[in-house]
C-alpha positions as CSV (number, residue, x, y, z in Angstrom):
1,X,87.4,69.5,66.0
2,X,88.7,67.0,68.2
3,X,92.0,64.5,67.5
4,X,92.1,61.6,69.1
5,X,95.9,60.3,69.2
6,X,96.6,56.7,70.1
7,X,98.7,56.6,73.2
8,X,102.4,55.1,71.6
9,X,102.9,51.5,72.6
10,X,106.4,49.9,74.4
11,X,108.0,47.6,71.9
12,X,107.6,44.5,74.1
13,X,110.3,43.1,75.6
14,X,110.6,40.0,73.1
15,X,110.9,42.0,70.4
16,X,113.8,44.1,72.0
17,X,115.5,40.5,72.9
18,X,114.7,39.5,68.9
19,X,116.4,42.4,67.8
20,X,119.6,42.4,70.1
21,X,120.2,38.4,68.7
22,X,119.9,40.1,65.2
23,X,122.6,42.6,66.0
24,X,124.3,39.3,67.5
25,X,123.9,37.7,64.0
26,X,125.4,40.6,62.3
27,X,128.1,41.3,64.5
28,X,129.4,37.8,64.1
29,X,129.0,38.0,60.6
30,X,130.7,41.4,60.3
31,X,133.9,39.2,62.3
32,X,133.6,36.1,60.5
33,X,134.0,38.7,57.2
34,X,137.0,40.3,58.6
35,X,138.2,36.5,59.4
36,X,138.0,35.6,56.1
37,X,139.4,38.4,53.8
38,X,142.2,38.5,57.1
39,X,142.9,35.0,56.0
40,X,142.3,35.6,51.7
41,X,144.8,38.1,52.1
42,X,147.4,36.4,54.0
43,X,146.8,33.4,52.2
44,X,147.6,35.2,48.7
45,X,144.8,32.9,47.1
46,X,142.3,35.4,46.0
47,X,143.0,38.4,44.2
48,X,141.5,42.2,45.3
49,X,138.5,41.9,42.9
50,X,137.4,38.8,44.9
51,X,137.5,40.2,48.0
52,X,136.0,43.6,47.1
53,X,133.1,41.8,45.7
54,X,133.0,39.8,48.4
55,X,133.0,42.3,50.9
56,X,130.6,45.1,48.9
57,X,128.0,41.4,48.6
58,X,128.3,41.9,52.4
59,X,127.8,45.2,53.5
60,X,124.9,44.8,51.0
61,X,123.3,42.0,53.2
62,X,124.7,43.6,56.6
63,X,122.9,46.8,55.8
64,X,119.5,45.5,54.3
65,X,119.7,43.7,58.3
66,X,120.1,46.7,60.0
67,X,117.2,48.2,58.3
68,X,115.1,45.3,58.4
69,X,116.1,45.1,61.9
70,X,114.7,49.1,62.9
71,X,111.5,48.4,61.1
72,X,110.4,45.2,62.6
73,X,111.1,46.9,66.3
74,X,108.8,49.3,64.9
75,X,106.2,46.6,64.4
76,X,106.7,46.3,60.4
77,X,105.1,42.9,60.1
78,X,107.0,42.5,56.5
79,X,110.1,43.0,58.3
80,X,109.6,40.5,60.4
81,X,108.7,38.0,57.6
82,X,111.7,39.4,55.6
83,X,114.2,38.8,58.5
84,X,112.7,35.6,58.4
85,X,112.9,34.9,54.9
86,X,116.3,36.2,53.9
87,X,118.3,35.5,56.9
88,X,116.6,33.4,58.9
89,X,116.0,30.8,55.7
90,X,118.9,31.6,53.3
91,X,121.0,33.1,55.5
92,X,121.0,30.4,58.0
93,X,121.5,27.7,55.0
94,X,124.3,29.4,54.4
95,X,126.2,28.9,57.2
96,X,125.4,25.3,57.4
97,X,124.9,23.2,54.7
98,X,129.0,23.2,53.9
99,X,129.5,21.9,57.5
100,X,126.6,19.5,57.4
101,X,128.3,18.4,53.8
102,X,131.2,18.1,55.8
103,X,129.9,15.8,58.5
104,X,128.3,13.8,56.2
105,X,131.3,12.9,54.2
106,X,132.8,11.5,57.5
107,X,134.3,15.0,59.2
108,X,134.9,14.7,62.6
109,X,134.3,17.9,65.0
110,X,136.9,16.6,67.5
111,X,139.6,15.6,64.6
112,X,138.8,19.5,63.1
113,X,138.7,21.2,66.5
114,X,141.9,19.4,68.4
115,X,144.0,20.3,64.4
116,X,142.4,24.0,64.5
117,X,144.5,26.6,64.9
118,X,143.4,30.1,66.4
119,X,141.7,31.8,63.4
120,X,139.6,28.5,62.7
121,X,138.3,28.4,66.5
122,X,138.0,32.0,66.4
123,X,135.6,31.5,63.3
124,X,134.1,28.6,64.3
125,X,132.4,29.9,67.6
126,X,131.4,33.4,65.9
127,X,129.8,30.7,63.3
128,X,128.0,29.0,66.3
129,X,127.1,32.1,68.3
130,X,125.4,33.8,64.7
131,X,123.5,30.8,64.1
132,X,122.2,30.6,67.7
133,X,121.6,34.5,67.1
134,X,119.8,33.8,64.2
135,X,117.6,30.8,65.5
136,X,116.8,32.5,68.8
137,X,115.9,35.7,67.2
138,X,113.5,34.0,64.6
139,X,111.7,31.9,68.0
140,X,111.4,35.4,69.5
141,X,109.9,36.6,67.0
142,X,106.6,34.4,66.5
143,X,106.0,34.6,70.8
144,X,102.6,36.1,71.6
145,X,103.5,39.4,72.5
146,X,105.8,40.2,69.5
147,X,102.7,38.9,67.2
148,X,100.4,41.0,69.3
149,X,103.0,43.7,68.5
150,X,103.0,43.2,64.6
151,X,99.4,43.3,64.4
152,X,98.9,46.4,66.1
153,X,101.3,48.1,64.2
């Protein structure tokens, strides 16, 4: 009896680069958390139960990422859809439509970035490197050698 074992196949190299930008993504939003509850807690104007929830809602979402994340460099073409999907779609709406609100109601970025103080800038380019992450990760994604890799998988 003879078994014939296909020979394993290299992630390809966009896939690797679509994974690092989603560790990007979630290492920004791991310090953007820490930001925030910093800034809660300082602040006084949310209690521990807020925060907590807060948090545990996080390390929810951070953790479903990591493992969608390890299966989609495996080739898991539902991965790939579900990064799409839950981060790439929600996620990313997220992190924008409050600043988007905010332009729209007659915000200025130079007004908000000149009266920023060092937590605010700190959050605000972590804000603008995950969604970059995100957006870059997502295009990576869909090149022809990452589909070639989904399919095969």
């Amino acid at each position: 009896m003879t078994t014939t074992v296909a020979p394993p196949t290299e992630t390809p190299q966009t896939v690797r680069a679509a994974a690092l930008l989603w560790l990007v993504a979630v290492a920004a939003g791991i310090f953007e958390t820490v930001l925030a509850v910093t800034g809660l807690l300082s602040s006084g104007t949310a209690g521990a139960g807020e925060v907590l929830s807060g948090v545990g809602l996080r390390v929810v979402v951070f953790g479903t990422a990591f493992f969608l994340v390890w299966r989609m460099w495996q080739g898991r073409n539902w991965a790939r859809w579900s990064l799409v999907g839950l981060l790439g779609v929600l996620g990313l709406l997220s992190m924008v439509v409050e600043p988007v609100q905010w332009l729209l109601a007659g915000g200025s970025i130079i007004d908000a970035v000149t009266q920023a103080g060092v937590q605010e800038l700190l959050f605000g380019g972590s804000r603008l490197l995950h969604v970059l992450a995100v957006l870059g990760a997502v295009a990576l994604m869909f090149q022809p050698r990452a589909r070639d890799h989904f399919r095969s998988a």
